[in-house]
C-alpha positions as CSV (number, residue, x, y, z in Angstrom):
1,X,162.8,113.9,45.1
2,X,165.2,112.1,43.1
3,X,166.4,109.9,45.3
4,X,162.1,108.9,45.7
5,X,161.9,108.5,41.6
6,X,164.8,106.3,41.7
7,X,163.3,104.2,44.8
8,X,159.9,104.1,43.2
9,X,161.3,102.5,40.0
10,X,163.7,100.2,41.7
11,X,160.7,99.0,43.8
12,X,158.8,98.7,40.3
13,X,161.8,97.2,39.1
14,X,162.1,94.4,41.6
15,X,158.1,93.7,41.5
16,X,157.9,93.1,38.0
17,X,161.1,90.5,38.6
18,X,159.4,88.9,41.1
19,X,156.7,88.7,39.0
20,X,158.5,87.4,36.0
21,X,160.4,85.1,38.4
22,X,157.0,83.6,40.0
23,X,155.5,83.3,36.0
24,X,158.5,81.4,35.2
25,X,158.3,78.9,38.7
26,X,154.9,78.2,37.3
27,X,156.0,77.7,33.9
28,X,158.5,75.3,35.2
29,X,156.1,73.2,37.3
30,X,153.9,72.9,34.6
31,X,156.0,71.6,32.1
32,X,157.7,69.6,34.4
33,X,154.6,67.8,35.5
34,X,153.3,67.4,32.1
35,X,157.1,66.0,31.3
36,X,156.3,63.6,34.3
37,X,153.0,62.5,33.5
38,X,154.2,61.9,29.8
39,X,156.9,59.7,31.4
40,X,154.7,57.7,33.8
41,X,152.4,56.8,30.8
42,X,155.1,55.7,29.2
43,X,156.3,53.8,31.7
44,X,153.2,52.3,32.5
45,X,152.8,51.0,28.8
46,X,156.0,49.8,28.9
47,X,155.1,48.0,32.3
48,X,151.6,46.3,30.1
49,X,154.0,45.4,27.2
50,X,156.2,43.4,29.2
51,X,153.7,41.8,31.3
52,X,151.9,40.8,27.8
53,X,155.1,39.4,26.7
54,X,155.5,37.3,29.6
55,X,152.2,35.9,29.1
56,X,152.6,35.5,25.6
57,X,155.9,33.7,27.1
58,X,154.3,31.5,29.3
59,X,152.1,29.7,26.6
60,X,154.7,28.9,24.7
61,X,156.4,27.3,27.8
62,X,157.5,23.8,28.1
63,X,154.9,22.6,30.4
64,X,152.1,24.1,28.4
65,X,153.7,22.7,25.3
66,X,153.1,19.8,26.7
67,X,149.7,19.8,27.9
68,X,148.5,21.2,24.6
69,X,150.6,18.2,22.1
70,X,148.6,16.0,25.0
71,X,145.2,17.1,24.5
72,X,145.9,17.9,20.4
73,X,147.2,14.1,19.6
74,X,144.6,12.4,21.8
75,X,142.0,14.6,20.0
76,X,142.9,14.1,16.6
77,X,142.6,10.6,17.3
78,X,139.0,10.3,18.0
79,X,138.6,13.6,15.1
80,X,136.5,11.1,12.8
81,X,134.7,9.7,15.4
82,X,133.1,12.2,16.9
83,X,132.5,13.5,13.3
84,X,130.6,10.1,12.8
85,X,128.7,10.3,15.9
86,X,127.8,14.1,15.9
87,X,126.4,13.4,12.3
88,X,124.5,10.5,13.6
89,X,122.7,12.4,16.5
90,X,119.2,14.1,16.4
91,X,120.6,16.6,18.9
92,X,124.5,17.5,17.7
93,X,125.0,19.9,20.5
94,X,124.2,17.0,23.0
95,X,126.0,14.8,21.3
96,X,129.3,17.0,20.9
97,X,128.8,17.7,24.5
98,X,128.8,14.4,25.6
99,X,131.2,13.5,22.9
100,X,133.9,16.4,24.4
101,X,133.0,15.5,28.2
102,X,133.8,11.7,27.5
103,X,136.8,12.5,26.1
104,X,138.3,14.9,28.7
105,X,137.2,12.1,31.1
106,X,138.6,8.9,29.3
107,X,141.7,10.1,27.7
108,X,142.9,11.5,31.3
109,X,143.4,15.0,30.0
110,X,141.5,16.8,32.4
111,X,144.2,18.7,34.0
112,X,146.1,19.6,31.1
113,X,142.7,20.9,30.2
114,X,142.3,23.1,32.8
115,X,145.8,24.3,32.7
116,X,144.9,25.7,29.6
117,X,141.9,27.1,30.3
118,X,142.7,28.7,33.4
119,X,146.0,30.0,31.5
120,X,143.8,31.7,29.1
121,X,141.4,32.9,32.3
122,X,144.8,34.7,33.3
123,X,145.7,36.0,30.1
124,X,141.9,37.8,29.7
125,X,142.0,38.7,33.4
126,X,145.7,40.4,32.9
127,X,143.8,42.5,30.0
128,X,140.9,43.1,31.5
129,X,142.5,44.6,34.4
130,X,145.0,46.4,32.6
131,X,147.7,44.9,33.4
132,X,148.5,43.3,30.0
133,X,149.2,44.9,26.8
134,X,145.9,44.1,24.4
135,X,147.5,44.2,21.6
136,X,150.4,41.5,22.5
137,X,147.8,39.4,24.4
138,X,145.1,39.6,21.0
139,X,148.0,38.9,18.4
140,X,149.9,35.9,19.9
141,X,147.0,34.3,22.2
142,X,143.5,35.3,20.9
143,X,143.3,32.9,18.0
144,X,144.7,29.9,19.9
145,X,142.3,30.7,23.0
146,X,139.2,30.9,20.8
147,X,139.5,27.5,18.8
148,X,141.1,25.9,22.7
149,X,137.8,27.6,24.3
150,X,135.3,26.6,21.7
151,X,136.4,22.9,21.6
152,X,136.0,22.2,25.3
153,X,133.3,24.6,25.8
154,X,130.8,21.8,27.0
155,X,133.9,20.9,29.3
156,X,133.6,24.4,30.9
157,X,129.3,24.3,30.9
158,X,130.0,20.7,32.7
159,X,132.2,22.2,35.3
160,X,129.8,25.1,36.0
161,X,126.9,23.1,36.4
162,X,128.9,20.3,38.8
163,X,130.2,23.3,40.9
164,X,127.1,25.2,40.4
165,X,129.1,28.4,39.5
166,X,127.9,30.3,36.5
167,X,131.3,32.1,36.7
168,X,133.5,29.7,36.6
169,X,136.3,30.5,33.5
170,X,133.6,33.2,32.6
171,X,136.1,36.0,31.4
172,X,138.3,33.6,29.6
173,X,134.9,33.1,27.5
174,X,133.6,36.2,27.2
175,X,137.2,37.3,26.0
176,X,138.3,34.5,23.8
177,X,134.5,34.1,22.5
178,X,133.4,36.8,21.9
179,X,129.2,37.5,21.0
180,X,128.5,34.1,23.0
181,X,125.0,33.2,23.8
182,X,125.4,34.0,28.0
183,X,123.0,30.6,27.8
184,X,125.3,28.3,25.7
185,X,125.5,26.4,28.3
186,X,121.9,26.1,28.6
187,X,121.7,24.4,25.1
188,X,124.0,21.5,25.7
């Protein structure tokens, strides 16, 4: 009869370690998945950040550089006038787009101007899918591509209409502008 007590409470003995050691295999996984999940969205963040940064990176490259000194000193000097002739109009959104097509047109700056904009398609895109940080891409590129984007804005509502593509740059614009009129273009 002993000899059954003592086999009943080793048997009791070894149950409640196998029970203690399958509570602390659970434990373990848990924590160890929460550890990994923890280090994959960090990781992942990390991944955004630097994919910002190369973004960020690439506008301040030498071949956007140039494109944008391009299209900045041949605008600034025609600045006063199309200040003269926008004044002048009856209709200064016609006028201003005309005024922006011409240019783009005459001064040969079409393709730097696409560069841009398409650069700043990417950069909204890159965000938009989640690829980018938001933060990096809104602090070193959002102010830039919202004064780039509403200066050649009739240049974007030109190339929609001649390619009859509504869509055409359209998240650049609805990141970098923000509370746009979807019909802007209509008003030109």
């Amino acid at each position: 009869m002993e000899r059954d007590d003592k086999m009943t409470t080793l048997a009791a003995a070894e149950k409640l370690s196998s029970i203690l050691l399958n509570l602390v295999s659970v434990l373990a996984i848990c924590f160890g998945g929460w550890f990994g999940l923890i280090k994959f969205f960090e990781y992942q963040e990390q991944t955004r950040l630097k994919a910002g940064m190369d973004i960020v990176s690439e506008y301040y490259s030498q071949e956007l550089y140039v494109a944008r000194s391009k299209i900045s000193m041949l605008f600034t000097d025609i600045e006063g006038a199309m200040t003269s002739q926008i004044a002048s109009s009856n209709n200064p959104s016609s006028a201003y787009y005309a005024f922006v097509n011409n240019f783009v047109r005459e001064s040969r700056a079409e393709s730097e101007v696409e560069r841009l904009i398409e650069f700043f398609e990417r950069a909204a895109l890159c965000v938009d899918r989640q690829i980018c940080d938001e933060e990096s891409i809104g602090t070193f590129l959002k102010a830039n591509g919202s004064d780039f984007l509403s200066t050649f804005h009739p240049y974007v509502c030109e190339q929609r209409a001649r390619w009859a593509d509504p869509k055409i740059w359209l998240e650049a614009e609805q990141y970098y502008l923000e509370g746009i009129d979807p019909d802007a273009c209509e008003n030109y």
